[in-house]
N, CA, C and O of each residue as an XYZ file, in Angstrom:
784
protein
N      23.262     -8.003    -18.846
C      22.516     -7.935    -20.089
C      22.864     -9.120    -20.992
O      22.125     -9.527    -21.888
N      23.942     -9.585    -20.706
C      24.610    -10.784    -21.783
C      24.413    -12.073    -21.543
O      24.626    -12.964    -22.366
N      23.907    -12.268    -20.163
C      23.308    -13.519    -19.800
C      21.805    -13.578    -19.969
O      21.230    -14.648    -20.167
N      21.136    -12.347    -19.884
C      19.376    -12.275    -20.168
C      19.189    -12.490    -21.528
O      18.144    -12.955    -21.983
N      20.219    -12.152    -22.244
C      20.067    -12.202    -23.649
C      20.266    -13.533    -24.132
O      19.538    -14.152    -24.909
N      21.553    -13.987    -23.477
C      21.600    -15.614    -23.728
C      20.374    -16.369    -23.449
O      19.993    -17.106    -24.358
N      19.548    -16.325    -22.160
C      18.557    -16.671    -22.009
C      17.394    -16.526    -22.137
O      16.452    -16.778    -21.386
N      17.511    -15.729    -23.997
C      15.983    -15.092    -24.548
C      15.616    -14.496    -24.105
O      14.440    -14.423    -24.460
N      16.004    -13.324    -22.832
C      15.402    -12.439    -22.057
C      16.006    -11.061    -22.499
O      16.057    -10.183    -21.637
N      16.540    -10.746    -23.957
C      17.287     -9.722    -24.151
C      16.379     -8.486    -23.948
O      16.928     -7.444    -23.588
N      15.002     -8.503    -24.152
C      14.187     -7.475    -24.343
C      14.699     -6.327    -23.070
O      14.882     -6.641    -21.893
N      14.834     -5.192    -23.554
C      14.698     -4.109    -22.733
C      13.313     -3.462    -22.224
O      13.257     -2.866    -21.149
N      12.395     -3.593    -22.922
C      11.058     -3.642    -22.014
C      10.657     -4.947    -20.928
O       9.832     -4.944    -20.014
N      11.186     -5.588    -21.200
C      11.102     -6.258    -19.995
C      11.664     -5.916    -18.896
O      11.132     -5.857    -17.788
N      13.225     -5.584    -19.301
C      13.800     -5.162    -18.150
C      13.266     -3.871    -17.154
O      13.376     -3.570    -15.965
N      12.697     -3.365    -18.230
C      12.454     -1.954    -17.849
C      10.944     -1.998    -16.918
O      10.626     -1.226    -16.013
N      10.028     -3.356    -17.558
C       8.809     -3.544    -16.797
C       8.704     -4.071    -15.546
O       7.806     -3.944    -14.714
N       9.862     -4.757    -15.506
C      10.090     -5.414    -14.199
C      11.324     -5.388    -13.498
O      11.706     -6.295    -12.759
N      12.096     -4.081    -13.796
C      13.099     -3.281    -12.601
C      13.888     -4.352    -12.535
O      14.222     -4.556    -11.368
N      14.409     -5.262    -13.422
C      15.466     -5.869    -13.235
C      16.984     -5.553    -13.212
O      17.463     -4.918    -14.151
N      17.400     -5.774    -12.661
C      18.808     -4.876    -11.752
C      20.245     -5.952    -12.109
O      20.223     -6.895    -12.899
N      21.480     -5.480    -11.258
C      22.284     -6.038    -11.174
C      22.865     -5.434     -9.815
O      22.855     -4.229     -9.563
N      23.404     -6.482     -8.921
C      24.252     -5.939     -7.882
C      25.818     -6.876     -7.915
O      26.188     -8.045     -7.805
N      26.502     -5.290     -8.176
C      27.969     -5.824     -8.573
C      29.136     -4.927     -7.463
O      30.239     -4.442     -7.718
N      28.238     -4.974     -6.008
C      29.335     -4.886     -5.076
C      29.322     -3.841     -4.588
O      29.570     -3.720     -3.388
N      28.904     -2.328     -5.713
C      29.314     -1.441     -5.425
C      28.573     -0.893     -4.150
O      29.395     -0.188     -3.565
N      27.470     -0.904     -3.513
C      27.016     -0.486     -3.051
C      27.501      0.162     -1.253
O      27.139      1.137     -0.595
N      28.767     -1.332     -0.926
C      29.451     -0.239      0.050
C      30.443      0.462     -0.037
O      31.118      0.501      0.991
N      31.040      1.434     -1.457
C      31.265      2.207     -1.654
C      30.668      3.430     -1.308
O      31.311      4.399     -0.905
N      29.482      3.404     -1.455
C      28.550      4.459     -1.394
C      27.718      4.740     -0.037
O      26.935      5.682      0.087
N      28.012      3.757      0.988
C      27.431      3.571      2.260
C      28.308      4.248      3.171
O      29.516      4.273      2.936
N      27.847      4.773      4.138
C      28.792      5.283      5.284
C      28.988      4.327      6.210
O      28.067      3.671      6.696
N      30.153      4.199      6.496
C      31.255      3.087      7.277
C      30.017      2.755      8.207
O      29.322      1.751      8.053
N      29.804      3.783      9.269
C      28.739      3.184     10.316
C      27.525      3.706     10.260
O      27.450      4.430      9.267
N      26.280      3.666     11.024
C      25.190      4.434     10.974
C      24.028      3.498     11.031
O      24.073      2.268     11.082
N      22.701      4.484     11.009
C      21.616      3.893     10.893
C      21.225      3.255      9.250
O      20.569      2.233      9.053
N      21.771      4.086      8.259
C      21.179      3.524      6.841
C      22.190      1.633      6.904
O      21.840      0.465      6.737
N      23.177      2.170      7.156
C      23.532      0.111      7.339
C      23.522     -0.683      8.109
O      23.812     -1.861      7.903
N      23.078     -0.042      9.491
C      22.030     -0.730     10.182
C      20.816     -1.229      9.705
O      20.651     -2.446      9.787
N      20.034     -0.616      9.278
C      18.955     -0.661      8.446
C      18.973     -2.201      7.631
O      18.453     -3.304      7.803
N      20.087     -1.429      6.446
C      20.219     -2.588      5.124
C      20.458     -4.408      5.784
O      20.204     -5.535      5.359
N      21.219     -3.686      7.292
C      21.833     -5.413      7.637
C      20.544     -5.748      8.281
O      20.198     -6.922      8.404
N      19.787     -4.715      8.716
C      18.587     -5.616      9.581
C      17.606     -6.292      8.503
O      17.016     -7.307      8.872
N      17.331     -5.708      6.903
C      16.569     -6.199      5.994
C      16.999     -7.625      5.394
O      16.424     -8.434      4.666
N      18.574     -7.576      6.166
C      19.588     -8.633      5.235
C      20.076     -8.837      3.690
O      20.227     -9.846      3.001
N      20.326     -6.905      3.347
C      20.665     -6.761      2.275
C      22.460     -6.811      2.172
O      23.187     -7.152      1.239
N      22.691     -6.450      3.173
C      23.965     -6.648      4.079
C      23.734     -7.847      5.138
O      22.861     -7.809      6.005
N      24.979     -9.319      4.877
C      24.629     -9.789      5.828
C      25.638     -9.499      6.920
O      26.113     -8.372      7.058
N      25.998    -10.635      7.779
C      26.212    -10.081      9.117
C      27.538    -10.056      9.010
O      28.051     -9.762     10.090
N      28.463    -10.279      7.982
C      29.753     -9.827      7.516
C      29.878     -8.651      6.862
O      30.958     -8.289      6.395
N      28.620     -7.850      6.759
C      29.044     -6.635      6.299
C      29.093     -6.769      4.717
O      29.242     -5.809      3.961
N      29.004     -7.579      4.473
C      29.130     -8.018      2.249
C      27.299     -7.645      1.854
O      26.354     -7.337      2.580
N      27.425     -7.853      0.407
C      26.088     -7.799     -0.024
C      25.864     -8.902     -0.448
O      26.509     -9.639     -1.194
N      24.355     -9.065      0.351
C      24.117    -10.655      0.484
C      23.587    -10.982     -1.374
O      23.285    -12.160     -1.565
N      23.501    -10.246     -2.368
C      22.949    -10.315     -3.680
C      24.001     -9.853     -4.892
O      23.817     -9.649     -6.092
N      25.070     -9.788     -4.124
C      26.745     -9.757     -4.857
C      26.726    -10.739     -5.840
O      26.833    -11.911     -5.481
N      26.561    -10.354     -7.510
C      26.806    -11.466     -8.490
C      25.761    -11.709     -8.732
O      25.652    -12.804     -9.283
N      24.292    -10.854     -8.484
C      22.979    -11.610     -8.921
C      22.431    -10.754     -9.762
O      22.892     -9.614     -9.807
N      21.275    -11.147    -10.647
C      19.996    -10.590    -11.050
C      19.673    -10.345     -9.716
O      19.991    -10.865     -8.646
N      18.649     -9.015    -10.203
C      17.855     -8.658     -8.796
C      16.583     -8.138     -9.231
O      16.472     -7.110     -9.899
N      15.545     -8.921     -8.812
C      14.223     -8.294     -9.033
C      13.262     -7.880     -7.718
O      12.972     -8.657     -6.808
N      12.844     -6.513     -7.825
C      11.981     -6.520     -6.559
C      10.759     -6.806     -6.655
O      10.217     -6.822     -7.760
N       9.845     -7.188     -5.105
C       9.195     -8.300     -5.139
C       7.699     -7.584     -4.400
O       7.874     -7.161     -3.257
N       6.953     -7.505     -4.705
C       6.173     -6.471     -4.491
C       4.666     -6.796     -3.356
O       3.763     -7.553     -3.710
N       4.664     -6.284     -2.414
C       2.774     -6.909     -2.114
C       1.960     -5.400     -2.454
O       2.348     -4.234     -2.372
N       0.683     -5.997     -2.860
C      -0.207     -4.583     -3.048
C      -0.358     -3.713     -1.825
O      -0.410     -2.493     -1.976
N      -0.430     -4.237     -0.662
C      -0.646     -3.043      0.208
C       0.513     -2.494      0.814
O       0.350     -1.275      0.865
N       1.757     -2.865      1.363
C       2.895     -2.468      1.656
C       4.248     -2.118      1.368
O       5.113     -1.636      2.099
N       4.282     -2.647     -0.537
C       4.846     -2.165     -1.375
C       5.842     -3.107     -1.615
O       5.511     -4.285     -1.743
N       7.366     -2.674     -1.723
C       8.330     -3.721     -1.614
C       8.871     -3.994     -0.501
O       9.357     -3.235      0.337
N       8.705     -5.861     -0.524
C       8.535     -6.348      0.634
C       9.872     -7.356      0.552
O      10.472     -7.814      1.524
N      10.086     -7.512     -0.423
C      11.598     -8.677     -1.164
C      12.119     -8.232     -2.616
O      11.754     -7.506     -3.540
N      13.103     -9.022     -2.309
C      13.789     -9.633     -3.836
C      14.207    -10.679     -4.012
O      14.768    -11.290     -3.103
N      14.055    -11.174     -5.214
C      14.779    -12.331     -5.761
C      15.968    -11.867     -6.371
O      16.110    -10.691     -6.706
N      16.853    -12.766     -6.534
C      18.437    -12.780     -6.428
C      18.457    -14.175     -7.410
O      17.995    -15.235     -6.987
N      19.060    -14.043     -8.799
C      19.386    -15.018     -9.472
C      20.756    -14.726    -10.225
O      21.073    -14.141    -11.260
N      21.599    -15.601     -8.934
C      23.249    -15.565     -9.517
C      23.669    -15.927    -11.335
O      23.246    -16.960    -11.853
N      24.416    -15.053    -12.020
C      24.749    -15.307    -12.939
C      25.802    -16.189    -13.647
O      26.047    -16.492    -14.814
N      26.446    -16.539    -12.128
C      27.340    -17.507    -12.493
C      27.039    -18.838    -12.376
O      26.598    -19.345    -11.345
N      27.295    -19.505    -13.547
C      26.668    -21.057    -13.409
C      26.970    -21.813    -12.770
O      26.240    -22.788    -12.588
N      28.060    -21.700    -12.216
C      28.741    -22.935    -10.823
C      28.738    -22.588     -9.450
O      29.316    -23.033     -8.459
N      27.525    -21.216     -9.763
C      27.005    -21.071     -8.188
C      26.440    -21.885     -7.579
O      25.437    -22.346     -8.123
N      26.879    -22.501     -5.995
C      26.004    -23.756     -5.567
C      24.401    -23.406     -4.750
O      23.640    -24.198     -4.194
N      24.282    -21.964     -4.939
C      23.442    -21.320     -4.196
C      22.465    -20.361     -5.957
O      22.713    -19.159     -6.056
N      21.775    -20.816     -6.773
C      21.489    -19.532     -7.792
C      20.621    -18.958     -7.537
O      20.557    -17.815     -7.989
N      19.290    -19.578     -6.505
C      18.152    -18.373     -6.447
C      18.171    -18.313     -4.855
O      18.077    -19.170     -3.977
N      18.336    -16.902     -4.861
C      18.544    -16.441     -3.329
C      17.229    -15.284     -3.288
O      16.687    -14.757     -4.259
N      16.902    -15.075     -1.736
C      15.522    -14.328     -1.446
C      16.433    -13.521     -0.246
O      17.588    -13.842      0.035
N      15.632    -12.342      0.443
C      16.006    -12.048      1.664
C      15.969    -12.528      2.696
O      14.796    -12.611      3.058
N      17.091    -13.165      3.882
C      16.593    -14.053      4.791
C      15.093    -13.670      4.879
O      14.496    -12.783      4.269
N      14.354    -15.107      6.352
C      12.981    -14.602      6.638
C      12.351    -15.462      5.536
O      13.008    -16.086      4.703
N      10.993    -15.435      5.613
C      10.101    -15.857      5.060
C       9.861    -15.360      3.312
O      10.001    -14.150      3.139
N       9.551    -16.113      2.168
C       9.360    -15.158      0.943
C       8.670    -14.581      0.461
O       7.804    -15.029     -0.291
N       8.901    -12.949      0.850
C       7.771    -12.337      0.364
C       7.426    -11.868     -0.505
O       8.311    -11.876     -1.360
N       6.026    -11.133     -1.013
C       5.897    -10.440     -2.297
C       5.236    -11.179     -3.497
O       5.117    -12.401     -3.405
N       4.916    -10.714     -4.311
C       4.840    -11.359     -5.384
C       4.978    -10.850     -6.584
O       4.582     -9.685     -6.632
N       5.450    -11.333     -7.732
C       6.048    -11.303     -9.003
C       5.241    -10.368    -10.107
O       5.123    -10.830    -11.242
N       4.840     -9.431     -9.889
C       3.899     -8.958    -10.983
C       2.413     -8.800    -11.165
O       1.627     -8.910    -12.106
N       2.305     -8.310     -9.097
C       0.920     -8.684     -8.852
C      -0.522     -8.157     -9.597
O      -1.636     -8.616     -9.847
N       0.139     -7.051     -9.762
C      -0.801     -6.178    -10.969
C      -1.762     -7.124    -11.815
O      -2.987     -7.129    -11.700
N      -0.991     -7.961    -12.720
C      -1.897     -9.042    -13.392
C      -3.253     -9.469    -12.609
O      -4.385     -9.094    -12.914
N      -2.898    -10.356    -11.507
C      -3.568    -10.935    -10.444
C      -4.920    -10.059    -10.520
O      -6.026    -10.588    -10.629
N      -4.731     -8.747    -10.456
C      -5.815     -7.539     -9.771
C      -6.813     -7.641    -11.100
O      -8.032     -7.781    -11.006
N      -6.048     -7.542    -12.415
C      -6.620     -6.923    -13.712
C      -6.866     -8.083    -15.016
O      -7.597     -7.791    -15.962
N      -6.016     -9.688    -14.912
C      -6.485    -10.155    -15.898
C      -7.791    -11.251    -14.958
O      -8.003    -11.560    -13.786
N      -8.608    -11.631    -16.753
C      -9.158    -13.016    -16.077
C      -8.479    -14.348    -15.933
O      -8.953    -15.328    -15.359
N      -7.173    -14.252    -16.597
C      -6.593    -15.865    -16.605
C      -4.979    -15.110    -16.256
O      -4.511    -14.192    -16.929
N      -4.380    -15.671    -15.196
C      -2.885    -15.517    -14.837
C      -2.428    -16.385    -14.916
O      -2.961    -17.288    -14.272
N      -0.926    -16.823    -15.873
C      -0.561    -18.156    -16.165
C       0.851    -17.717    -14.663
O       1.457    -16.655    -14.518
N       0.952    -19.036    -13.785
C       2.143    -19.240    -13.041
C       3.215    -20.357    -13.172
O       2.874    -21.538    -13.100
N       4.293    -20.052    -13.332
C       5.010    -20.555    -13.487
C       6.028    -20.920    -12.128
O       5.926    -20.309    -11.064
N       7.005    -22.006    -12.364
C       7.878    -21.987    -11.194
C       8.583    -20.944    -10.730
O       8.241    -20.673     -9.579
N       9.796    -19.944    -11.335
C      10.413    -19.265    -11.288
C      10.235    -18.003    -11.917
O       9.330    -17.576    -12.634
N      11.424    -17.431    -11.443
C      11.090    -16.002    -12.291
C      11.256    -15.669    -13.539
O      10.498    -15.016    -14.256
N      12.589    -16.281    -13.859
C      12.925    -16.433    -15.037
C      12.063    -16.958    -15.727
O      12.191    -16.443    -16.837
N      11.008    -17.895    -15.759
C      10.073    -18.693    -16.408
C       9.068    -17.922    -16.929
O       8.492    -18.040    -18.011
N       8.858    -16.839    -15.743
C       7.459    -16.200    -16.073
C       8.247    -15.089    -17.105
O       7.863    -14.741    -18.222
N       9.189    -14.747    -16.545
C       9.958    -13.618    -17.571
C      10.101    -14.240    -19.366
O      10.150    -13.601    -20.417
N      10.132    -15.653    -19.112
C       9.942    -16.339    -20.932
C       8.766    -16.233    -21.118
O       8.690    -15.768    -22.255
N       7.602    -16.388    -20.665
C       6.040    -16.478    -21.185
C       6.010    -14.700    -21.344
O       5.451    -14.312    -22.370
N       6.508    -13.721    -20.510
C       5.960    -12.565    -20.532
C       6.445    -12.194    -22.201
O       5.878    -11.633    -23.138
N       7.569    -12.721    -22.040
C       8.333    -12.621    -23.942
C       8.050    -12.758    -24.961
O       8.137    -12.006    -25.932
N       7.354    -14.594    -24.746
C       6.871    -14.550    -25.876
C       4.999    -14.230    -25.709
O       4.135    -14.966    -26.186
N       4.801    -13.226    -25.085
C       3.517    -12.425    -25.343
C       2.511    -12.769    -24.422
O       1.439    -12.245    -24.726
N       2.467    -13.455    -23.412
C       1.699    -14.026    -22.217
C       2.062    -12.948    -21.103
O       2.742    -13.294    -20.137
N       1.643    -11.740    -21.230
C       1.845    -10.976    -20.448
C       1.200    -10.554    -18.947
O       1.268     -9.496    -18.322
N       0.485    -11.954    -18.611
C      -0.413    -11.527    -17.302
C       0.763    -13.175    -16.561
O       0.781    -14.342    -16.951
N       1.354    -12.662    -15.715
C       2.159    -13.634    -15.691
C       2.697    -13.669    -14.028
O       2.499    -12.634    -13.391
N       3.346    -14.789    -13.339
C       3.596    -14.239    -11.893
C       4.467    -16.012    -11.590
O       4.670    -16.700    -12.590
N       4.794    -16.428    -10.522
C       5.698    -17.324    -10.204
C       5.297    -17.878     -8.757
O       4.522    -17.255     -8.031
N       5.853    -19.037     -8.411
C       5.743    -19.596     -7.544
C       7.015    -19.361     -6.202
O       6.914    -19.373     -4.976
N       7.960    -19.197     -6.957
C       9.461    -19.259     -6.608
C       9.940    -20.660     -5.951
O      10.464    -20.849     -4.853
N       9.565    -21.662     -7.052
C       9.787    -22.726     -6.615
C       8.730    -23.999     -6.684
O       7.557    -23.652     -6.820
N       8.997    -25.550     -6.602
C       7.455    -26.007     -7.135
C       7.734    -26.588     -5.356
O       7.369    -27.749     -5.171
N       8.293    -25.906     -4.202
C       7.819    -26.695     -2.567
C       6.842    -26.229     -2.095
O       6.479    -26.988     -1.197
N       5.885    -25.013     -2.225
C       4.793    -24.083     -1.804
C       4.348    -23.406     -2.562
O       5.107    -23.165     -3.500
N       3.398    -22.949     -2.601
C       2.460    -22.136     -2.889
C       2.509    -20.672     -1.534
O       1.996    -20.586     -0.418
N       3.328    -19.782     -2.294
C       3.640    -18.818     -1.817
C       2.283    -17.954     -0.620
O       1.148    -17.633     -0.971
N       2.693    -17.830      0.316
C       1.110    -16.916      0.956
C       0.859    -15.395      0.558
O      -0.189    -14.772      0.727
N       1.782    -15.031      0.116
C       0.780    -13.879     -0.086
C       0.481    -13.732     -1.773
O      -0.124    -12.799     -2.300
N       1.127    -15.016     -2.520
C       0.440    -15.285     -3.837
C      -0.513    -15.595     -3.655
O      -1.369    -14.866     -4.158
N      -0.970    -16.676     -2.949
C      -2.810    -17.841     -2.582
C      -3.533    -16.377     -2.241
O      -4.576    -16.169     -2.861
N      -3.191    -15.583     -1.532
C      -4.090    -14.351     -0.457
C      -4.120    -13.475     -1.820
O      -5.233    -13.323     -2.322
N      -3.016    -12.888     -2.465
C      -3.898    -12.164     -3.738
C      -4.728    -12.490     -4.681
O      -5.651    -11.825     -5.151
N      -4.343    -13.615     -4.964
C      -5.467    -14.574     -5.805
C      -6.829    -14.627     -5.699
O      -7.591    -14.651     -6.665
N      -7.275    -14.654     -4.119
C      -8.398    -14.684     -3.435
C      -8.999    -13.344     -3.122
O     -10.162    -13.025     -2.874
N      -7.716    -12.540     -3.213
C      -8.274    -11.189     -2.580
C      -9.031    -10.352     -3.763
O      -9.935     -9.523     -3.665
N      -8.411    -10.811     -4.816
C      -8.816     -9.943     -6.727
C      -9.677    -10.683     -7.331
O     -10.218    -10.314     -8.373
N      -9.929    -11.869     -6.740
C     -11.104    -12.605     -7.394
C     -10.783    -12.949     -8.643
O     -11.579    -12.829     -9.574
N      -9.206    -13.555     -8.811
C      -8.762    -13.879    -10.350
C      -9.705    -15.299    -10.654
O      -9.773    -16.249     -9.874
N     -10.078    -15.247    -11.353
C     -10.954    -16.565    -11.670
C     -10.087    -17.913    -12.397
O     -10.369    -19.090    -12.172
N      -9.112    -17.502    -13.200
C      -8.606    -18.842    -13.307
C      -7.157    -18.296    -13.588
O      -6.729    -17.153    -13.743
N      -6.469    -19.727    -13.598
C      -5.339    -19.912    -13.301
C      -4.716    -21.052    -13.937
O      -5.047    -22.223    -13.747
N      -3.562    -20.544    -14.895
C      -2.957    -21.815    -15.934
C      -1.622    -22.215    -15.379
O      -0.758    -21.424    -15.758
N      -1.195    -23.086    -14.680
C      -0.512    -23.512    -14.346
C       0.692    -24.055    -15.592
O       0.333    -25.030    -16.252
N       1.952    -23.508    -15.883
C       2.782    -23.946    -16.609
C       4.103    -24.403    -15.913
O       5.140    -23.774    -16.119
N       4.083    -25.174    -15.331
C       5.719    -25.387    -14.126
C       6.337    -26.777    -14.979
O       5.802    -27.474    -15.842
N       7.363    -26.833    -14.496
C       8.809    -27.600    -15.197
C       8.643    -28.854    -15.454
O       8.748    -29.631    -14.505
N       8.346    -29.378    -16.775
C       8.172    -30.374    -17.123
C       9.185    -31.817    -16.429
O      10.111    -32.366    -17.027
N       8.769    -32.105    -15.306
C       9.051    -33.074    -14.057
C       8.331    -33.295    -12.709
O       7.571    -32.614    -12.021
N       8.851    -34.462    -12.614
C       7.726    -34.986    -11.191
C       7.311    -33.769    -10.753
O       6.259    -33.361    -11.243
N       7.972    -32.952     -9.803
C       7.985    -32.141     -8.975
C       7.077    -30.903     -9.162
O       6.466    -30.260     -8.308
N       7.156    -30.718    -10.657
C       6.606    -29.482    -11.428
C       4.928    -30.685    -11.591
O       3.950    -30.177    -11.042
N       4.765    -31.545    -12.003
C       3.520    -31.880    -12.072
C       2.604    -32.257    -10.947
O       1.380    -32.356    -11.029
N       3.489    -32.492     -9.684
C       3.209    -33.151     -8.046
C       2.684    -31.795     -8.054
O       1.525    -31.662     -7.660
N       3.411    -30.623     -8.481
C       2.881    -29.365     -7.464
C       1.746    -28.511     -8.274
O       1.198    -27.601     -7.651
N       1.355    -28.761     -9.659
C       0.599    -28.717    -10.264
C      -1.091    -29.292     -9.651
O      -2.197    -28.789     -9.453
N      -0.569    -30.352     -9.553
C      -1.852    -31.086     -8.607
C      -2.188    -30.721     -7.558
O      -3.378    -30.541     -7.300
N      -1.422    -30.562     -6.871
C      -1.530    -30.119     -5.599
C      -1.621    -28.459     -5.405
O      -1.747    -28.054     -4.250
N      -1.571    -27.643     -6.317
C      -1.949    -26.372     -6.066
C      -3.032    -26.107     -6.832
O      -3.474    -24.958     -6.819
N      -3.479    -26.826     -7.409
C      -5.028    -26.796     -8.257
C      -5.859    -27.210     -7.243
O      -6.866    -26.570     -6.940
N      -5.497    -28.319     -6.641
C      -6.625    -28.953     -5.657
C      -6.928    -27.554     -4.787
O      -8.066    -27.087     -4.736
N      -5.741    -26.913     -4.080
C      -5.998    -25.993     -2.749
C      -6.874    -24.872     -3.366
O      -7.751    -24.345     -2.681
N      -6.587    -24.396     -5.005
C      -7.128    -23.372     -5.595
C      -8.378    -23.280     -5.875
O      -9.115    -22.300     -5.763
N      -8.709    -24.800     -6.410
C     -10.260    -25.003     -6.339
C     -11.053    -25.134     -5.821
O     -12.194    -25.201     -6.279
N     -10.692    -25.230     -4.539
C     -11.065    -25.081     -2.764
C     -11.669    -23.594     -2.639
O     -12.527    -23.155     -1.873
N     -10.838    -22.903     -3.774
C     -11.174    -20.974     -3.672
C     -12.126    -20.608     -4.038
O     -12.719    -19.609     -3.631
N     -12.591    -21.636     -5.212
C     -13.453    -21.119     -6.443
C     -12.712    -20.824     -7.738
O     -13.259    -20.429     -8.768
N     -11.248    -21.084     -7.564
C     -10.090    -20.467     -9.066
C     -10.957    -21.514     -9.675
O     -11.685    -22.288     -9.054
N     -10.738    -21.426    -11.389
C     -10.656    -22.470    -12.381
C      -9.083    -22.798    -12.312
O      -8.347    -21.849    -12.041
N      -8.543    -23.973    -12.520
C      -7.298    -24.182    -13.255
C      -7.244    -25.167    -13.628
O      -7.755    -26.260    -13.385
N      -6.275    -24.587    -14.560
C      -5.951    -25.125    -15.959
C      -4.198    -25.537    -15.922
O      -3.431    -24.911    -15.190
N      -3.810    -26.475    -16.664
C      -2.368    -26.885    -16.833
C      -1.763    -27.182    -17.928
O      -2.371    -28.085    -18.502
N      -0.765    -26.810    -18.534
C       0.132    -27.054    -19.760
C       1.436    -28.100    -19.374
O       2.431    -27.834    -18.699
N       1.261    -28.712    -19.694
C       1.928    -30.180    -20.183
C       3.521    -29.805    -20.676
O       3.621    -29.942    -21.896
N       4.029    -29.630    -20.416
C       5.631    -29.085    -20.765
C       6.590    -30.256    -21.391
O       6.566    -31.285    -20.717
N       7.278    -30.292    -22.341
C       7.916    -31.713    -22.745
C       8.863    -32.095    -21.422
O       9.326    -31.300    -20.605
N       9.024    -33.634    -21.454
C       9.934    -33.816    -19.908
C      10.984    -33.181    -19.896
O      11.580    -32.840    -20.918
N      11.439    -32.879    -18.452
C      12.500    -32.244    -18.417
C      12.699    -30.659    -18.924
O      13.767    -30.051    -18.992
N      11.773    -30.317    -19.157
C      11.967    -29.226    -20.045
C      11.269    -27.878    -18.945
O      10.281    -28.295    -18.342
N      11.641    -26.331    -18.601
C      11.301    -25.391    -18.486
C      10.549    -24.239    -19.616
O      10.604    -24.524    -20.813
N       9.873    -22.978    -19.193
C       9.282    -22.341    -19.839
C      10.775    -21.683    -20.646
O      10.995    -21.518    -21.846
N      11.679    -21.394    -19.389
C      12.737    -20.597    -20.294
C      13.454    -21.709    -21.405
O      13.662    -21.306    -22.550
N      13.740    -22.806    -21.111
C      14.510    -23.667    -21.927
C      13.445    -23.666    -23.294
O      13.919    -23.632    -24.430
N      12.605    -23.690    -23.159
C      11.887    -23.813    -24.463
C      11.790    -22.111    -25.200
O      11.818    -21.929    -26.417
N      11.696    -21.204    -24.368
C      11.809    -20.148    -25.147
C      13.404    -20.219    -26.289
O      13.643    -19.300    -27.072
């Protein structure tokens, strides 16, 4: 709670809207030594293959697709000299960030990260969702997009090359769909959360 708060994310409706968690270890306390339930967890790679929890020390948000439910999580370590801070479940990344929007507004603003979209949802931009990153354009983000017939799309990602390279380049593929999009100009260097 003391780091969300540091990072303008103190709101408890947020937390509460988007099941944001903490995993602080305990969980093989509560597991039975052997069995199918941690079989299970290690085959999802919630447990990795040392038996630890692979999201030990993180934010944890779950990650949702409309037809099969929860499919991931994101994992954002709280410690700042982690050399690893945004972690997913091995495997491919699935899910997406708040797909609901996607289904129900006409304009969904995306951002790079989660945390990012979690600053726009704050300060009142509440149709909101993420990329998890500016290297792809997530697939089963592009496939809901297309599937709800969201018509446009405001692109707000991290004021730098990378955030404007992928700006371009995910407008081009979007407008290929029929999306409108649109882009916000971020001061250099600068994120949605840093500016909140």
């Amino acid at each position: 709670q003391q780091y969300l708060s540091l990072r303008g994310l103190g709101s408890r409706e947020l937390w509460d809207a988007f099941r944001i968690g903490y995993v602080d270890g305990s969980l093989l306390e509560t597991l039975p030594k052997n069995g199918p339930t941690r079989d299970a967890l290690t085959q999802l790679g919630v447990l990795n293959a040392k038996g630890k929890e692979h999201f030990k020390g993180c934010l944890v948000v779950p990650l949702e697709h409309p037809d099969e439910g929860l499919v991931g999580f994101y994992g954002r370590r709280i410690d700042a000299g982690a050399p690893f801070p945004h972690l997913y479940l091995p495997g491919p990344k699935r899910g997406v960030l708040h797909w609901q929007a996607l289904k129900q507004a006409r304009r969904v603003w995306l951002t790079e990260s989660v945390l990012d979209a979690f600053s726009l949802w704050v300060a009142g931009v509440r149709d909101v969702s993420c990329l998890f990153g500016a290297g792809s354009l997530p697939t089963d983000l592009e496939s809901a997009l297309g599937r709800f017939g969201t018509p446009e799309v405001v692109f707000c990602l991290d004021g730098d090359r990378a955030g404007q390279e992928a700006t371009q380049r995910f407008s081009e593929k979007l407008a290929m769909r029929g999306l409108r999009c649109l882009s916000v100009a971020l001061p250099t260097g600068k994120d949605p959360n840093q500016l909140l």
